[in-house]
C-alpha positions in Angstrom: 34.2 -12.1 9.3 30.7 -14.3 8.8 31.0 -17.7 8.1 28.2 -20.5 8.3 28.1 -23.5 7.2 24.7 -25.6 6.5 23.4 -23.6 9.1 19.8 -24.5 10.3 17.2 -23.8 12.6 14.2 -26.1 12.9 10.5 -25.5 14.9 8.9 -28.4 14.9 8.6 -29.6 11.6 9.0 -26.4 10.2 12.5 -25.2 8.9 13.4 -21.8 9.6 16.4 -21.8 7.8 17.6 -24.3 5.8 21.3 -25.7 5.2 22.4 -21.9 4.9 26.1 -21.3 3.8 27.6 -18.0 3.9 31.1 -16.2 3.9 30.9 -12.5 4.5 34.3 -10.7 4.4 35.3 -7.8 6.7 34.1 -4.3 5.9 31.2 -6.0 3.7 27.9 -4.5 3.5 25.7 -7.5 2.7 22.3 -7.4 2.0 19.9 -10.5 3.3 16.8 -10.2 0.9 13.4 -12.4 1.2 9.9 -12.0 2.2 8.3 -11.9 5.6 8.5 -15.2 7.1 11.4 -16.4 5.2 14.2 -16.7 7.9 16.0 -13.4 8.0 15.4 -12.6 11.4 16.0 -16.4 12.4 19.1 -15.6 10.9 20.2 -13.0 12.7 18.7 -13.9 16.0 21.0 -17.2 15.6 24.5 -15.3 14.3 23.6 -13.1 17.3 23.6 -15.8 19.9 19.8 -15.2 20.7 18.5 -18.7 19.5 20.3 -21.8 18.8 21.1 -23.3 15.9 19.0 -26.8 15.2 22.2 -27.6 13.4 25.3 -26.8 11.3 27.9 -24.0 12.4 28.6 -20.3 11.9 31.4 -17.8 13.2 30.9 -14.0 13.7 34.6 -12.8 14.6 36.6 -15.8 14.9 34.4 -16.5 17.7 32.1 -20.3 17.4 28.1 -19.9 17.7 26.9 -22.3 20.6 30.8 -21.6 22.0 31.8 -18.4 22.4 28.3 -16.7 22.7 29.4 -13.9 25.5 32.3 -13.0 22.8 30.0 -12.3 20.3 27.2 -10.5 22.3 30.4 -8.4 23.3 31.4 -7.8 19.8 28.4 -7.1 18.0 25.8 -4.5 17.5 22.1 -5.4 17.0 18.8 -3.3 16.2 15.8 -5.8 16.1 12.4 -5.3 13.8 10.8 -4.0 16.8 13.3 -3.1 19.5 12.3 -2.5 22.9 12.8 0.4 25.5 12.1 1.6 28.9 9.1 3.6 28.1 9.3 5.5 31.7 12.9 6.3 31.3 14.2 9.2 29.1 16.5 8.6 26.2 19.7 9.9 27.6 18.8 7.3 30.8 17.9 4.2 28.1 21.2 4.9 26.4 23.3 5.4 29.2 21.9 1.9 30.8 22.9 -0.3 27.4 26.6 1.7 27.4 27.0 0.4 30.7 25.8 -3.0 30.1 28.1 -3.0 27.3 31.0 -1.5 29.9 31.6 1.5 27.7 34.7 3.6 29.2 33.3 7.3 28.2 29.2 6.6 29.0 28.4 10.4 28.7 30.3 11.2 25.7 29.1 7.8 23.6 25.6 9.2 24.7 26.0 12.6 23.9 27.6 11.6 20.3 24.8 9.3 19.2 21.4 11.6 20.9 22.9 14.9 18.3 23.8 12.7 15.9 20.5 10.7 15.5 18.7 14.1 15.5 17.6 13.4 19.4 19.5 15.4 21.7 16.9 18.4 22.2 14.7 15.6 23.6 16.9 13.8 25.7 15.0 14.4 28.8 11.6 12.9 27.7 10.3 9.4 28.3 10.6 7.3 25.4 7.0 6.6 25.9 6.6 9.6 24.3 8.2 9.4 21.2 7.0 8.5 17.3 7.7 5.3 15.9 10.6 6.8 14.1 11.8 8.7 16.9 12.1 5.3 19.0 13.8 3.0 15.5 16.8 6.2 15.4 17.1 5.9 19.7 17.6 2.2 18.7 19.9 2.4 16.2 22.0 4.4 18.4 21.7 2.0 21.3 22.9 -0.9 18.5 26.4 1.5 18.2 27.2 2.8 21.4 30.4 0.4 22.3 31.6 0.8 18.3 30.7 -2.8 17.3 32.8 -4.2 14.5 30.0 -6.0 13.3 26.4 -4.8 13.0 23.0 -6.8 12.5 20.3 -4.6 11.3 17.1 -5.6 10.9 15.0 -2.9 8.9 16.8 -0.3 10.0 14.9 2.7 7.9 11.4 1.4 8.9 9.1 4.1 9.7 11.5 6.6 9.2 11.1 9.3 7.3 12.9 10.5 3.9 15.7 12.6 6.0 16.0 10.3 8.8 16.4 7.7 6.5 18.9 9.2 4.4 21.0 9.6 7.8 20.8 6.0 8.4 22.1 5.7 4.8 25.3 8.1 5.4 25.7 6.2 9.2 26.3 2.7 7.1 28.2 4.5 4.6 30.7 6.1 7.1 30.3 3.0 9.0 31.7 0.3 6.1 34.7 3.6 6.1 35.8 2.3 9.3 36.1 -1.1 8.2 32.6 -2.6 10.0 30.8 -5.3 8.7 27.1 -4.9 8.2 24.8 -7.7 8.2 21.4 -6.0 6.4 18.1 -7.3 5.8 15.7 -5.0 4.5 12.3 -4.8 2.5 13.6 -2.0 0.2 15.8 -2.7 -2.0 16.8 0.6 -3.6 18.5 0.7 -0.1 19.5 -2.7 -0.7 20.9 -1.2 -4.2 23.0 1.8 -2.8 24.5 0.3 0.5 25.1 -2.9 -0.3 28.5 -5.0 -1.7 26.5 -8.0 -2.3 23.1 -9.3 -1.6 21.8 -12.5 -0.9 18.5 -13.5 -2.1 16.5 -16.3 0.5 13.8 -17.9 1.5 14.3 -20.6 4.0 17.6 -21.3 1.6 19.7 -19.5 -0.2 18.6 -18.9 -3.5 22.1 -16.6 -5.0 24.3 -14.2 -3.6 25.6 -11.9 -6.1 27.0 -7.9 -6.1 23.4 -6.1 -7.6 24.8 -5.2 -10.7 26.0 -9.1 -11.2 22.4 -10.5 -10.6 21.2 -7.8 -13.3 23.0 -8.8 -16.0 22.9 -13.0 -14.6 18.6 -12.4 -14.7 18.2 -10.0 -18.1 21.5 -9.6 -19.5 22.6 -6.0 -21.3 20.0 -4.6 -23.5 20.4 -1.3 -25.3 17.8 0.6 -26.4 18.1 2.2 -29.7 15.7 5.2 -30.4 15.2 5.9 -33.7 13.2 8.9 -35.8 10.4 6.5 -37.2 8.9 3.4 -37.1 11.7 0.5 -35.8 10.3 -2.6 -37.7 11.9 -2.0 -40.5 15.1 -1.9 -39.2 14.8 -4.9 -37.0 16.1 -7.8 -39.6 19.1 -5.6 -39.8 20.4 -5.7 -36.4 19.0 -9.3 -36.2 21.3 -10.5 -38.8 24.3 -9.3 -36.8 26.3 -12.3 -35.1 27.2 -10.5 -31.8 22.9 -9.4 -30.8 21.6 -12.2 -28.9 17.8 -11.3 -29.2 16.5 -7.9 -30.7 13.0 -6.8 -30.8 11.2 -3.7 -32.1 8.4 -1.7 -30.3 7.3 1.7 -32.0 10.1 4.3 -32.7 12.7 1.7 -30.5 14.8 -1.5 -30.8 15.9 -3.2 -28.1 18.8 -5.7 -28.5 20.6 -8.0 -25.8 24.4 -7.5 -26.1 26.8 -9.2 -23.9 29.6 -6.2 -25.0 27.5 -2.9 -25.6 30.6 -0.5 -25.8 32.7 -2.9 -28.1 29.4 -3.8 -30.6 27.4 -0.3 -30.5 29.4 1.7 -32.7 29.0 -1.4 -35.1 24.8 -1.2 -34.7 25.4 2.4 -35.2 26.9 2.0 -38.8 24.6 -0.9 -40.1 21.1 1.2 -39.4 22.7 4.1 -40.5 23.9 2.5 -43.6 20.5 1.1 -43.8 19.0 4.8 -43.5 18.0 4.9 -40.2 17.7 7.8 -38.6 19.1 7.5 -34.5 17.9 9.9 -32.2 20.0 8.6 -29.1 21.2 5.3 -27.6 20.7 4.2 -23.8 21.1 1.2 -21.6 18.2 -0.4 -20.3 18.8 -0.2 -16.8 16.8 -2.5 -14.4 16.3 -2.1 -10.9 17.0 -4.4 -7.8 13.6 -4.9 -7.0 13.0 -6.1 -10.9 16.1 -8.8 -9.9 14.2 -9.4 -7.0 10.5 -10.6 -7.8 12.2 -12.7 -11.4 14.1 -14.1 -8.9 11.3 -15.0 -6.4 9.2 -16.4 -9.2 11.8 -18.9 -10.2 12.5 -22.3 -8.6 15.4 -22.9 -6.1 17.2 -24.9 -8.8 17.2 -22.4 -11.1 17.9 -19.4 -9.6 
């Protein structure tokens, strides 16, 4: 549904983006992780036919970037970092001029559906001068759906929203991804990143891996399980360290915490050895990481080794 291929984009001397290659698949949520200034919105503005590529080649719906740019504008939603409005105009009026420019056969009814659904129809009538931050991000979001775009670019699409709003952004790109759209998503938080997303690509200027979340957790820190026992756990530790299948085991307090690559086939096995040794276990968990722990390891390594 994506595809680029060394994709770059040059100021000056300065590159953007760097030799980026990417194949998104149809119906994909895909996250586009990195900090500011690391070419996500270059990205974006260039698979939307906003810039030009410096060079390399990308396709957003079978259609060629630098080739078939009206095709894509066509086909594709978009909601910029900071998107702009008619300040003077009301929201029903803003809405209804983008559903036209986007030759929308039912203006009213697209309108009507995405004001109550964003939470905006009771204020329809007032100049988007007017409104919050917030307010104006869920107007654009709704602007970036009116003609049902199979593919979607957002660009921070929860910022300065609040917890509710938010979380109806979250169930729009769920039911979204239902309908078999693409989402192209680049976002600072990454527990959204972590719910929404299929995969997630990790860059700065180049891509550094592109991975499903749970796949970079276990690629960054492996398994570990957390063993919690009724005592001290340094006794116990050359136990489980004398067992083939634990990769690294260490003991802090009343825990031990070994690195498995199969937990559910080996635990039952570290069960029976520190109970045989007299151990007393109180419970057994997974340590579970989060994205944003993949996130900043990640960003702290070199590009050759992540």
């Amino acid at each position: 549904m994506i595809n680029t291929s060394n994709l770059t984009k040059t100021f000056g001397e300065h590159a953007a983006v760097d030799r980026l290659t990417l194949d998104i698949a149809d119906g994909e949520v895909f996250g586009f992780l990195g900090p500011n200034g690391a070419g996500k919105t270059t990205t974006i503005r260039m698979l939307t036919c906003l810039i030009a590529p410096t060079s390399g080649s990308a396709r957003v719906l079978d259609y060629e970037v630098g080739r078939d740019d009206q095709q894509i504008r066509r086909n594709v939603g978009i909601l910029t970092e900071t998107p702009g409005m008619y300040d003077r105009l009301s929201a029903y009026r803003n809405l209804s001029i983008f559903a036209r420019l986007y030759e929308v056969e039912k203006v009213d009814f697209q309108v009507e559906k995405y004001l109550k659904l964003l939470g905006l129809w009771e204020r329809r009538n007032d100049p988007v001068g007017e409104f919050s931050k917030g307010m104006r991000q869920k107007l654009a979001i709704g602007r970036a759906l009116l003609h049902e775009p199979r593919v979607l670019f957002l660009d921070e699409p929860t910022s300065a929203l609040d917890p509710e709003a938010s979380r109806l952004v979250h169930d729009f790109i769920g039911e979204l991804k239902g309908r078999g759209r693409t989402i192209f998503l680049c976002t600072h938080n990454l527990d959204e990143a972590d719910r929404l997303c299929d995969r997630v690509a990790v860059f700065k200027t180049h891509l550094r891996v592109v991975d499903t979340p749970g796949r970079l957790r276990q690629q960054v820190y492996g398994r570990q399980v957390v063993f919690h026992l009724a005592g001290p756990a340094e006794t116990f530790l050359p136990i489980v360290q004398a067992l083939p299948f634990v990769k690294a085991a260490e003991a802090k307090e009343d825990k031990l915490i070994l690195s498995l690559d199969d937990p559910e086939t080996h635990n039952p096995d570290i069960v029976r050895a520190l109970v045989g040794a007299g151990a007393g276990i109180q419970f057994v968990g997974e340590l579970r990481y989060s994205l944003e722990d993949v996130y900043l390891q990640l960003m702290k390594e070199e590009p050759a080794t992540a």
